[in-house]
Backbone as ProteinMPNN parsed JSONL, in Angstrom:
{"seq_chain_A": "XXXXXXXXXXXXXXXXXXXXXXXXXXXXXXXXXXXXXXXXXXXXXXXXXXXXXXXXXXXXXXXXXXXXXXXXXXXXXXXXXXXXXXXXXXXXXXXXXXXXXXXXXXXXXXXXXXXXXXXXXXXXXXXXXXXXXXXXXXXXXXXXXXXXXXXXXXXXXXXXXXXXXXXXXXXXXXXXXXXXXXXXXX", "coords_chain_A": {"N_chain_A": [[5.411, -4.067, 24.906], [6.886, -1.009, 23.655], [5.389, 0.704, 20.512], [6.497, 0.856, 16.914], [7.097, 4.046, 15.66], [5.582, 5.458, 13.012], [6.214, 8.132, 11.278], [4.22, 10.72, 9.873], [5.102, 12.163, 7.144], [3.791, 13.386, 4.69], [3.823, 11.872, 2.386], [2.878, 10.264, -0.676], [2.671, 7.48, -0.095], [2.177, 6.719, 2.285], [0.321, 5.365, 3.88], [0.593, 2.72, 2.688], [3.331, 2.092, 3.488], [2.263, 1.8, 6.545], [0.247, -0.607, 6.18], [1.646, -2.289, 5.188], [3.507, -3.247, 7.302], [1.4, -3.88, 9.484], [0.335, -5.657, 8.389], [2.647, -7.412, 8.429], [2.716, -7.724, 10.73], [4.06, -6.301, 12.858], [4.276, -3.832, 15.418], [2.557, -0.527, 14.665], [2.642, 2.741, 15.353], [0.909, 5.56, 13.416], [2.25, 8.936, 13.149], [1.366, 12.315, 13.638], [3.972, 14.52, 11.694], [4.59, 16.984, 12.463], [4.721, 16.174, 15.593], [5.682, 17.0, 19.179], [8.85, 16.562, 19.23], [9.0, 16.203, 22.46], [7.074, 14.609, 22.846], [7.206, 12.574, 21.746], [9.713, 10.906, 22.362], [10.323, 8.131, 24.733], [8.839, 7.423, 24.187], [8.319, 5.052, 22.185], [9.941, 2.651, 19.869], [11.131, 2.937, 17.855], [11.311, 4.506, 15.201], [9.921, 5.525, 11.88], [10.914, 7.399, 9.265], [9.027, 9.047, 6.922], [8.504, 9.124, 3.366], [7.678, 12.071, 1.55], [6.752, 15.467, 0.286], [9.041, 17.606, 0.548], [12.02, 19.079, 2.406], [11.223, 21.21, 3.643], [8.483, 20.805, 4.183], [9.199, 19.199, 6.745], [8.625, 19.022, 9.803], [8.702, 18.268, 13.043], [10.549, 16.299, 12.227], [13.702, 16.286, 11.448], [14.459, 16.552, 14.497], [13.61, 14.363, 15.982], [15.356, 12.24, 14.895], [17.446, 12.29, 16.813], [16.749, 11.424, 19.011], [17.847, 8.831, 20.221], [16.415, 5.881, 20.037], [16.438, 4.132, 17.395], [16.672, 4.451, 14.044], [14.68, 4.625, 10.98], [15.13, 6.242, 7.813], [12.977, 7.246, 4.755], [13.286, 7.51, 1.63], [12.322, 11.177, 1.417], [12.724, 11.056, 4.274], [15.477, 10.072, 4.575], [17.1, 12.407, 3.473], [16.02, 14.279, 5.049], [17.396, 12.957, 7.746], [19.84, 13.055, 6.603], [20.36, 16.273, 6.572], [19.94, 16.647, 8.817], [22.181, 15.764, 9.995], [24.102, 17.271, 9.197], [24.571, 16.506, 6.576], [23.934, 17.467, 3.147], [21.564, 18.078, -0.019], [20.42, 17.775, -3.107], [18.8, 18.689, -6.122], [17.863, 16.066, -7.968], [19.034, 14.515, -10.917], [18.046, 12.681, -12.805], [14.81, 13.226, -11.334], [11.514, 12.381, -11.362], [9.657, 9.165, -10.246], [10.706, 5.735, -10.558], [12.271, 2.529, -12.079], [15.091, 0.514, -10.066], [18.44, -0.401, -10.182], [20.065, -1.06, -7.815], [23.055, -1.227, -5.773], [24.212, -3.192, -3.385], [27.244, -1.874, -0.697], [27.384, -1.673, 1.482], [27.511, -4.42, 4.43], [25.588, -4.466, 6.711], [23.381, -4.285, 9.411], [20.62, -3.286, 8.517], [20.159, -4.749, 5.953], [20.33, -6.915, 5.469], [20.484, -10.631, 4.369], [19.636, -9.643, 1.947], [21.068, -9.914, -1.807], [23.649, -8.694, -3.345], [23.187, -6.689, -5.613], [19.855, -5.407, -6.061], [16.736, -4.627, -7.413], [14.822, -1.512, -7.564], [12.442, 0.701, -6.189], [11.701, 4.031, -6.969], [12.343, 7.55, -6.127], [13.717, 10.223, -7.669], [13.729, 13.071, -7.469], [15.094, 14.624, -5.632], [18.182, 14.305, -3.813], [20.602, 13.015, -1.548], [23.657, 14.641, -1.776], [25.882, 15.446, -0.181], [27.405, 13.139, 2.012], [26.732, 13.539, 5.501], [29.451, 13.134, 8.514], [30.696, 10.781, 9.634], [28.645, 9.078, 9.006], [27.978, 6.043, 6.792], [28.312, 4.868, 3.592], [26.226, 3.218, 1.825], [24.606, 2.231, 0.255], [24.573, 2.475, -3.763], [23.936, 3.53, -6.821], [23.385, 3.762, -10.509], [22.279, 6.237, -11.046], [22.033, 8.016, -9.291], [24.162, 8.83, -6.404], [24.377, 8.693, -3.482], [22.3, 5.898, -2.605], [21.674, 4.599, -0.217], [22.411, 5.669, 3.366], [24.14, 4.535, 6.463], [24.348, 4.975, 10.192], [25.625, 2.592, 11.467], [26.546, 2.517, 14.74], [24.333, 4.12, 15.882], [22.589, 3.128, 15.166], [21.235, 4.091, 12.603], [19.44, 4.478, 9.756], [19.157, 5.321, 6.223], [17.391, 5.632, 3.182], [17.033, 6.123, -0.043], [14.92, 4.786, -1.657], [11.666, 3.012, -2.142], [10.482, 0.866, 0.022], [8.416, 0.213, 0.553], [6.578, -1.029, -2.128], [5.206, -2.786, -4.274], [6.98, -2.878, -6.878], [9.674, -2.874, -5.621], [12.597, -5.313, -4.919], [11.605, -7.744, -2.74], [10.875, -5.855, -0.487], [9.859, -5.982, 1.905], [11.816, -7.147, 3.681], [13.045, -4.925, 4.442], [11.417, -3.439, 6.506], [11.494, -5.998, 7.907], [14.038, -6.495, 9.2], [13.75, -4.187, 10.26], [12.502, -3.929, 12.543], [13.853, -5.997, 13.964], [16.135, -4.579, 14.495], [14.829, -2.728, 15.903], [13.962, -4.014, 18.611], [16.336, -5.587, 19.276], [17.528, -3.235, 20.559], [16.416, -2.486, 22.883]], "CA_chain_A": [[6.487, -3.466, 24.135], [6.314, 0.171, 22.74], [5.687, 0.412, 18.989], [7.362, 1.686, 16.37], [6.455, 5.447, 15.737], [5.635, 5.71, 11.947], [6.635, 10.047, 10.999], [3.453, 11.334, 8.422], [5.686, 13.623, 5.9], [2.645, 13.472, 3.725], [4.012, 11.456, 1.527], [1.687, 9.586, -0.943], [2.014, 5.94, 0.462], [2.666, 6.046, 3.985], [-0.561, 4.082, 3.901], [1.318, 1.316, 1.945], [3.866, 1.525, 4.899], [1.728, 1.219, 7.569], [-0.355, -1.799, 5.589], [2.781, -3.506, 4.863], [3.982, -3.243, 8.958], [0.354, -4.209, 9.843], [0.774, -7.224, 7.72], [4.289, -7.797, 8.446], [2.127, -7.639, 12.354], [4.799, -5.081, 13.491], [3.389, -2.517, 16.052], [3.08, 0.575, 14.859], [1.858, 4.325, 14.798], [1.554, 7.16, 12.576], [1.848, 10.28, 13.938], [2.054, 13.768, 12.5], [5.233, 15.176, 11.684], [4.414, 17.635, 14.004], [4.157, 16.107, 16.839], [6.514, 17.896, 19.835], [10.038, 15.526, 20.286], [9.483, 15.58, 23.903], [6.077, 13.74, 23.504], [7.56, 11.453, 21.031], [10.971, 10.771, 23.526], [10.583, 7.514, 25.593], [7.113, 5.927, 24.111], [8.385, 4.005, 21.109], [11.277, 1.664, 20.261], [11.997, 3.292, 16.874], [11.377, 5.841, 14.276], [10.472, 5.501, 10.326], [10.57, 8.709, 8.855], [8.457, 8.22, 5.61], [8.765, 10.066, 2.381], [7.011, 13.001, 1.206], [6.98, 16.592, -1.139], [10.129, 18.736, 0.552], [12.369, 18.831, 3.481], [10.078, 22.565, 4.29], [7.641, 20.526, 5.542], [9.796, 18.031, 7.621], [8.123, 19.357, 10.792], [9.565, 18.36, 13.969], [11.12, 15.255, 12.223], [14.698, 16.767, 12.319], [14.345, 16.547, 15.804], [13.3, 12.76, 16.208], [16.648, 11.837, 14.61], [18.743, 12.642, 17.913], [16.127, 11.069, 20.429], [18.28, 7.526, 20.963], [16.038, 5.373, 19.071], [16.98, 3.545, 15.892], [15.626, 5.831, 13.127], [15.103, 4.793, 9.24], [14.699, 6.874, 7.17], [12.585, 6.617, 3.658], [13.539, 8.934, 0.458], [12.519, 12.298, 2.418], [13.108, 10.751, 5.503], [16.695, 9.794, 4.405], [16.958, 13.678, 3.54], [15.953, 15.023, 7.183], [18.84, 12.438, 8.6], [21.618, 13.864, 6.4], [20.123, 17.616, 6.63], [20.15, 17.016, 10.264], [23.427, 15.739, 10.643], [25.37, 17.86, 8.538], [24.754, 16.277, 5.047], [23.255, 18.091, 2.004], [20.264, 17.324, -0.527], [20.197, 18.415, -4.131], [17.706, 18.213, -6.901], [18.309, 14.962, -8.344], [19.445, 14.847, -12.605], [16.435, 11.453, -13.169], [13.338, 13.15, -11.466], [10.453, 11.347, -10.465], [9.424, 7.523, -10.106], [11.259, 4.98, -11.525], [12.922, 1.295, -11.273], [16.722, 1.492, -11.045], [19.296, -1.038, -9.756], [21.026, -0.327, -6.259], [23.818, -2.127, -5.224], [24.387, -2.82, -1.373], [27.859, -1.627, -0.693], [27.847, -2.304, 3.159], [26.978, -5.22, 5.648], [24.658, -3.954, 7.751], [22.003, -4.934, 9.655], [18.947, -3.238, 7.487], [20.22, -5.205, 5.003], [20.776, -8.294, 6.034], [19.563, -11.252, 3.855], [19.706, -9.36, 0.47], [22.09, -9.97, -2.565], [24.7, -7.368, -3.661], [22.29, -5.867, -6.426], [18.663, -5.315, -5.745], [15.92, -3.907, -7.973], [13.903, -0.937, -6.512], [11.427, 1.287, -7.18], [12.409, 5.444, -6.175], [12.066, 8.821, -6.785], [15.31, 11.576, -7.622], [13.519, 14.4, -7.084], [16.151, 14.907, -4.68], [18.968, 13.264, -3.172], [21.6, 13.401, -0.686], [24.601, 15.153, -2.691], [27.108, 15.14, 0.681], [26.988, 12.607, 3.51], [27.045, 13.746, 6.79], [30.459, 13.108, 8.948], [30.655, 9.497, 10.879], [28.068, 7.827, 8.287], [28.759, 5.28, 5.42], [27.909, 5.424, 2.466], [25.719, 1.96, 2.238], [24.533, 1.504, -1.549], [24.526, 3.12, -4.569], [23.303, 3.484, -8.225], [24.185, 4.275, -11.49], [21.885, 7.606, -11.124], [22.254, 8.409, -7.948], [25.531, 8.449, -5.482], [23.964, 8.133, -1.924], [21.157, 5.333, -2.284], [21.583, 4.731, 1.44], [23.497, 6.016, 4.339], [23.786, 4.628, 7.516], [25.192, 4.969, 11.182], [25.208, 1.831, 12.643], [26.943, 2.391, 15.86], [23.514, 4.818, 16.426], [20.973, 2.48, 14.625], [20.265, 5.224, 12.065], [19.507, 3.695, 8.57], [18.623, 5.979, 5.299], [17.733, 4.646, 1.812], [16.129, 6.759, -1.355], [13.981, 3.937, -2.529], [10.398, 2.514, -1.44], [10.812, -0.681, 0.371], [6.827, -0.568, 0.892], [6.106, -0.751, -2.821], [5.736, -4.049, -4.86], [7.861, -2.715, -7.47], [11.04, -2.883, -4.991], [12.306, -6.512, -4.794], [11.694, -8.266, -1.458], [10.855, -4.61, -0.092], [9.1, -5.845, 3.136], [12.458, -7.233, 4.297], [13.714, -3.774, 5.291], [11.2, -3.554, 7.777], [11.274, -6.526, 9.383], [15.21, -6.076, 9.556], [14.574, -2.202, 11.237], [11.79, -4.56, 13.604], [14.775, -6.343, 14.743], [17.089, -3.601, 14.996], [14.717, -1.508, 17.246], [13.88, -4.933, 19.54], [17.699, -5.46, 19.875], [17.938, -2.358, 21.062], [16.042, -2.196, 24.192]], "C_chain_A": [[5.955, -2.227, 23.412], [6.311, 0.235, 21.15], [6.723, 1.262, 18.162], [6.429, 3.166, 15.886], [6.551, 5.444, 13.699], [5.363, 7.333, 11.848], [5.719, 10.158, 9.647], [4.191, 12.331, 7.617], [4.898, 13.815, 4.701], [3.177, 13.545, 2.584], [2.987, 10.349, 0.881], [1.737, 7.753, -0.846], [2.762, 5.523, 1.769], [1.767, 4.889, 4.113], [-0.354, 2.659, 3.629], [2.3, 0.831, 3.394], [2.999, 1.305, 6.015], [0.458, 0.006, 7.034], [0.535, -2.638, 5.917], [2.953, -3.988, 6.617], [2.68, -3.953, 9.478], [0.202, -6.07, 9.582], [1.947, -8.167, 8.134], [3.886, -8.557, 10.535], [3.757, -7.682, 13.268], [4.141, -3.868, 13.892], [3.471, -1.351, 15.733], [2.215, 1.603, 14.572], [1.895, 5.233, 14.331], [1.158, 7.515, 13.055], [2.309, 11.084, 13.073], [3.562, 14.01, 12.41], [5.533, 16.316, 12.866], [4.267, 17.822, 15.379], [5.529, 16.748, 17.52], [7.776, 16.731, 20.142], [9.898, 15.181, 21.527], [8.105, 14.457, 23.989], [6.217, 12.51, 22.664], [8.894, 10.079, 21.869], [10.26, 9.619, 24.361], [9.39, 6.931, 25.19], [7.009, 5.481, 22.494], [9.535, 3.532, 21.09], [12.082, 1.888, 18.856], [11.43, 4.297, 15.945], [11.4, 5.901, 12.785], [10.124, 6.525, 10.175], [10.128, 8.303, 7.047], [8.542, 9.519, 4.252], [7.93, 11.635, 2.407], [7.724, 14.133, 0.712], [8.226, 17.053, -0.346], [10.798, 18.82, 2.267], [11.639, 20.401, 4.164], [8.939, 22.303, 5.025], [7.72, 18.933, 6.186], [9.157, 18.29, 9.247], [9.251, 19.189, 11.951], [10.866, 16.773, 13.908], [12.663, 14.956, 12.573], [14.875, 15.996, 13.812], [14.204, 14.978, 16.145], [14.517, 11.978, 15.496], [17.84, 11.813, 15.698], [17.908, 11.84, 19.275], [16.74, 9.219, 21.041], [17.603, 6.379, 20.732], [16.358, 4.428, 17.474], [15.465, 4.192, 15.08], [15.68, 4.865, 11.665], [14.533, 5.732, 8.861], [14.219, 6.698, 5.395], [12.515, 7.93, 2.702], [13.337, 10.48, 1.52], [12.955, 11.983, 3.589], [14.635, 10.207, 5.724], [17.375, 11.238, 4.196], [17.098, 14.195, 4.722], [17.264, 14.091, 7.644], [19.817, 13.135, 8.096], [21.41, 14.977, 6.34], [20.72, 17.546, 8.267], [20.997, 17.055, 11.285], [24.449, 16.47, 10.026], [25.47, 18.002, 7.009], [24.045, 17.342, 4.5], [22.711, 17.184, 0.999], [20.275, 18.15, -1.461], [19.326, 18.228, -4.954], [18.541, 17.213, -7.584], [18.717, 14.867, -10.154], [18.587, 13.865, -13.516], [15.325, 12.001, -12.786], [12.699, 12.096, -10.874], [11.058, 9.641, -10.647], [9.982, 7.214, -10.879], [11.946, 3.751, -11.11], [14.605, 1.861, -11.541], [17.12, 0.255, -10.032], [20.408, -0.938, -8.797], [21.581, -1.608, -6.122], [24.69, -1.493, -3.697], [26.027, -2.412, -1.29], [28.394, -2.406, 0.813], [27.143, -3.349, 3.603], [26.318, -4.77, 6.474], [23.471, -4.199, 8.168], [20.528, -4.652, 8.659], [19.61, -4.34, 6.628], [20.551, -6.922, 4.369], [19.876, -9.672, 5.451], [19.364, -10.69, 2.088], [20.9, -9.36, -0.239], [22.78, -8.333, -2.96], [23.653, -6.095, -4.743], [20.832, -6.24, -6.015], [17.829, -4.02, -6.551], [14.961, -3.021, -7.32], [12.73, 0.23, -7.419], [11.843, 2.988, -5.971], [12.262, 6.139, -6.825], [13.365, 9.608, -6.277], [15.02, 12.165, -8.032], [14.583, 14.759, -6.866], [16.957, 13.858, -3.814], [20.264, 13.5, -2.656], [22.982, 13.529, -1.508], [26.317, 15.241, -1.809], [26.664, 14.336, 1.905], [27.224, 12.909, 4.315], [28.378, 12.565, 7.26], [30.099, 11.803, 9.513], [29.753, 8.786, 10.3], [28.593, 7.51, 6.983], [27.863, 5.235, 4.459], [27.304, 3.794, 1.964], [25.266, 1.154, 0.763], [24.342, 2.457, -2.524], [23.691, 3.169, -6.164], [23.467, 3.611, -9.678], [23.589, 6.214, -12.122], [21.743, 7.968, -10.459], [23.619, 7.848, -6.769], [25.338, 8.147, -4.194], [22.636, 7.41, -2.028], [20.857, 5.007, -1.119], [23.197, 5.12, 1.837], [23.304, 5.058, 5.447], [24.865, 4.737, 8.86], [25.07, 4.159, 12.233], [25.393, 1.483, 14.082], [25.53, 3.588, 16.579], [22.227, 4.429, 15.775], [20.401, 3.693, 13.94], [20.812, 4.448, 10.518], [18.777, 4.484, 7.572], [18.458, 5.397, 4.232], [16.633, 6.133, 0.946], [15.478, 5.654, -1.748], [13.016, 3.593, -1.685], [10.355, 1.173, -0.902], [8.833, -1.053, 0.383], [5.774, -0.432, -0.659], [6.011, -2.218, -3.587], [6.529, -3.822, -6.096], [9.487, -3.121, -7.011], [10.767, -4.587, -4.607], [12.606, -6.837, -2.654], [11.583, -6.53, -0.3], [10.644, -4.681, 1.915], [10.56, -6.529, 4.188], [13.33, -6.126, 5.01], [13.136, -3.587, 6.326], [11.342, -4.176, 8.689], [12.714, -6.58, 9.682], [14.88, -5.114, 10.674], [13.637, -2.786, 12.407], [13.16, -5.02, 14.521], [15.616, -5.852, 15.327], [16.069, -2.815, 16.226], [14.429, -3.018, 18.864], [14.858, -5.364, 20.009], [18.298, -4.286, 20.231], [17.195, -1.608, 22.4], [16.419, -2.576, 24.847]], "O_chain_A": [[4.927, -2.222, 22.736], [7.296, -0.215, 20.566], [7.53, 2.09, 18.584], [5.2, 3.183, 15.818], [7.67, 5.427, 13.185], [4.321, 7.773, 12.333], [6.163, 9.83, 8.546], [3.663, 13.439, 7.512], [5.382, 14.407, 3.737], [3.229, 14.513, 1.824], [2.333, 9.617, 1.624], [0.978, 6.976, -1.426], [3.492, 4.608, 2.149], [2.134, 3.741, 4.364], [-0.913, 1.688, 4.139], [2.199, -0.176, 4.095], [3.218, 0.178, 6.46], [-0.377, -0.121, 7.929], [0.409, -3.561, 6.721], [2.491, -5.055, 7.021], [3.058, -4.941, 10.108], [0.055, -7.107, 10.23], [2.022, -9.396, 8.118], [4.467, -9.383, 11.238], [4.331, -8.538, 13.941], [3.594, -3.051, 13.151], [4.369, -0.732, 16.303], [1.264, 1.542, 13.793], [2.814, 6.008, 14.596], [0.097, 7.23, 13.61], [3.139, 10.969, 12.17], [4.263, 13.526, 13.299], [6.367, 16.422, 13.765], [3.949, 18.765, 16.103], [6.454, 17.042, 16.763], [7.71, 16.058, 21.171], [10.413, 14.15, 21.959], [8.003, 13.632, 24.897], [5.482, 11.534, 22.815], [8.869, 8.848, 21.87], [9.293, 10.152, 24.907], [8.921, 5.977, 25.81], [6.014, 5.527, 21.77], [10.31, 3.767, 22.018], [13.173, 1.389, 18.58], [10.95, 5.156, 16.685], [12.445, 6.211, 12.213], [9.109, 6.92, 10.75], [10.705, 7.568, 6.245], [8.637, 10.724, 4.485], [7.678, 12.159, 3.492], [8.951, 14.123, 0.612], [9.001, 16.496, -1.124], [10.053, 18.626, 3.227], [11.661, 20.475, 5.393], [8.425, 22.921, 5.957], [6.938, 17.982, 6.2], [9.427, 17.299, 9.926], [10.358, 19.726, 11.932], [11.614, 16.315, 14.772], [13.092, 14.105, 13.352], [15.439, 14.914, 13.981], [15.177, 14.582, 16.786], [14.43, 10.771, 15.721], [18.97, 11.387, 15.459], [18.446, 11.716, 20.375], [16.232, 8.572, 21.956], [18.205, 5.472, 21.307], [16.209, 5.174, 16.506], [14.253, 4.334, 15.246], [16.776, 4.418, 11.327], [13.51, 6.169, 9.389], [15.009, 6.067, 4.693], [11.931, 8.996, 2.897], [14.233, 10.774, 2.311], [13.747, 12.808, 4.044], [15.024, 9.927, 6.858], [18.41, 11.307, 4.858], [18.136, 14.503, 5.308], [18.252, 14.771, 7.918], [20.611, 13.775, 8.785], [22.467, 15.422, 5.892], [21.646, 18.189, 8.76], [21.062, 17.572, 12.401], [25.627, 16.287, 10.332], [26.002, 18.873, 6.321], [23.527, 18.159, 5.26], [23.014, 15.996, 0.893], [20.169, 19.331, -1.132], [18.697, 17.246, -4.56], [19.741, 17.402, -7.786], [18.271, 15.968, -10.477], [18.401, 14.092, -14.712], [14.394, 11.66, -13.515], [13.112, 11.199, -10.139], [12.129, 9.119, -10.957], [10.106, 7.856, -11.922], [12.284, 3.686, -9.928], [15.176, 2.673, -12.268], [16.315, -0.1, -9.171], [21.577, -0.739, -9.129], [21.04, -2.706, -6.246], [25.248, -0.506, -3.217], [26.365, -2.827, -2.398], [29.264, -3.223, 1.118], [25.979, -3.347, 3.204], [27.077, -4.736, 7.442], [22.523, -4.334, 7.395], [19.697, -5.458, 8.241], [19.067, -5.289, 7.192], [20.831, -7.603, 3.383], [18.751, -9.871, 5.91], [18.968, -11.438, 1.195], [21.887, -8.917, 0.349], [22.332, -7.197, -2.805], [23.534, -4.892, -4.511], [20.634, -7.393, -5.632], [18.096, -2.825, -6.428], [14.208, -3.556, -6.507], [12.399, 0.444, -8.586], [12.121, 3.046, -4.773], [12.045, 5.931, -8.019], [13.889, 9.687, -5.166], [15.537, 12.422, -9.12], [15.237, 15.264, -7.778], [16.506, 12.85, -3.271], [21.045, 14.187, -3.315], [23.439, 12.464, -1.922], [27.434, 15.165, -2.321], [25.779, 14.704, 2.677], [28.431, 12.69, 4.417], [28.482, 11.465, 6.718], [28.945, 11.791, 9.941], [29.686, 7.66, 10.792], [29.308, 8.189, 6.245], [26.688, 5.577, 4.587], [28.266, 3.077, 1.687], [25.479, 0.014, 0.348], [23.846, 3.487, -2.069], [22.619, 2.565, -6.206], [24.586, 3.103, -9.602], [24.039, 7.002, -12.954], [20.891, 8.817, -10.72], [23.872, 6.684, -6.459], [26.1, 7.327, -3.68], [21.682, 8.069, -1.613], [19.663, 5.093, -0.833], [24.315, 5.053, 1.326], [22.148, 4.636, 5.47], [26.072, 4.61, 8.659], [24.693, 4.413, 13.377], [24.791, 0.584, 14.668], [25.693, 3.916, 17.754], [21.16, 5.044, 15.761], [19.414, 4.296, 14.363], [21.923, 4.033, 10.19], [17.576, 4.504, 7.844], [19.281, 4.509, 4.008], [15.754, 6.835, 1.447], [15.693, 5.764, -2.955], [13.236, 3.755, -0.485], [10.124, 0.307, -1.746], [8.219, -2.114, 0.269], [4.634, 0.032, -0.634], [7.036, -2.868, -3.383], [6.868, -4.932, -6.505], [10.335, -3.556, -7.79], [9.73, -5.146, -4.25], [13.353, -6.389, -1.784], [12.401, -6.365, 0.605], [11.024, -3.926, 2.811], [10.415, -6.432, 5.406], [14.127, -6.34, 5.924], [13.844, -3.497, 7.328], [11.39, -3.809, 9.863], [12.751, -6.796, 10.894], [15.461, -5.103, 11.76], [13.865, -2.192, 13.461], [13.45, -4.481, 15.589], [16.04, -6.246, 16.413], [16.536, -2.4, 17.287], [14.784, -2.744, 20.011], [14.757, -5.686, 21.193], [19.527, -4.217, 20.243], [17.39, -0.459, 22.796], [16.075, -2.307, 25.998]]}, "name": "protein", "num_of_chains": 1, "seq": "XXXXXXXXXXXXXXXXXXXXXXXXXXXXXXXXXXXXXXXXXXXXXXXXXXXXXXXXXXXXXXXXXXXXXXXXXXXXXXXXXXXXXXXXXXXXXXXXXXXXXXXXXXXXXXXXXXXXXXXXXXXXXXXXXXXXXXXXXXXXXXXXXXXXXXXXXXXXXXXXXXXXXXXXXXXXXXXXXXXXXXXXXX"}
């Protein structure tokens, strides 16, 4: 089985994500941001796009959002999905790190197994200010309006918060959710 493709946006704990996944013993590889879509295209089974400083240096991540795949995306990497489909990304009115209280809005597979409110741990730097066309609007906050998006008829799942942090509760269940989603989708 091909793994999942972990996206470096040189953010400061991809390392945490690929620990957690390691642990979680979910296959997977980081690769640069840079790597070329076509050599990314057909040799994995899904796509986390992981945080980091600015959608300027999203590289070719953009691009790995349209390859047919089930994508998540993580704080920046929730960014590049709604840049790429249409949405917009503003500076956020909270700023950095912090805990904050998201409540799930939608049913949806990432999410599957968690109660209506859930404690997390996130940064509003920046944050998706319009959702792109054909996705829902998945949970929210009381300082932030798009805590996730997603489009589940294209297995594409966004969230602003750190699922791979022990601050965020039950964090490691988002992955093995987006495990299942990319294995039901081969």
């Amino acid at each position: 089985m091909q793994p999942i493709y972990l996206v470096n946006n040189f953010g400061q704990s991809n390392h945490l994500i690929k620990r957690m996944l390691r642990d979680l013993e979910i296959d997977a590889v980081m690769i640069k941001n840079d790597t070329p879509a076509e050599e990314v295209e057909g040799n994995c089974r899904g796509i986390i796009l992981s945080g980091g400083p600015s959608l300027e240096r999203a590289g070719s991540g953009p691009e790995y959002v349209d390859l047919g795949v089930p994508v998540l995306g993580i704080c920046l990497g929730l960014h590049i999905i709604a840049t790429r489909r249409g949405g917009s990304v503003q500076p956020g009115k909270m700023g950095g790190f912090g805990g904050v209280e998201v409540k799930i809005l939608e049913d949806n597979p990432l999410f599957e197994g968690y109660p209506d409110k859930i404690s997390v741990w996130a940064s509003h730097a920046d944050e998706v200010n319009k959702i792109p066309e054909g996705f829902t609007l998945a949970a929210v906050s009381d300082i932030c309006p798009a805590e996730a998006i997603s489009k589940v008829d294209e297995n594409i799942y966004g969230i602003q918060w750190h699922p791979e942090v022990s601050h965020t509760f039950e964090g490691s269940r988002i992955f093995e959710n987006f495990d299942r989603i990319t294995r039901e989708n081969l």
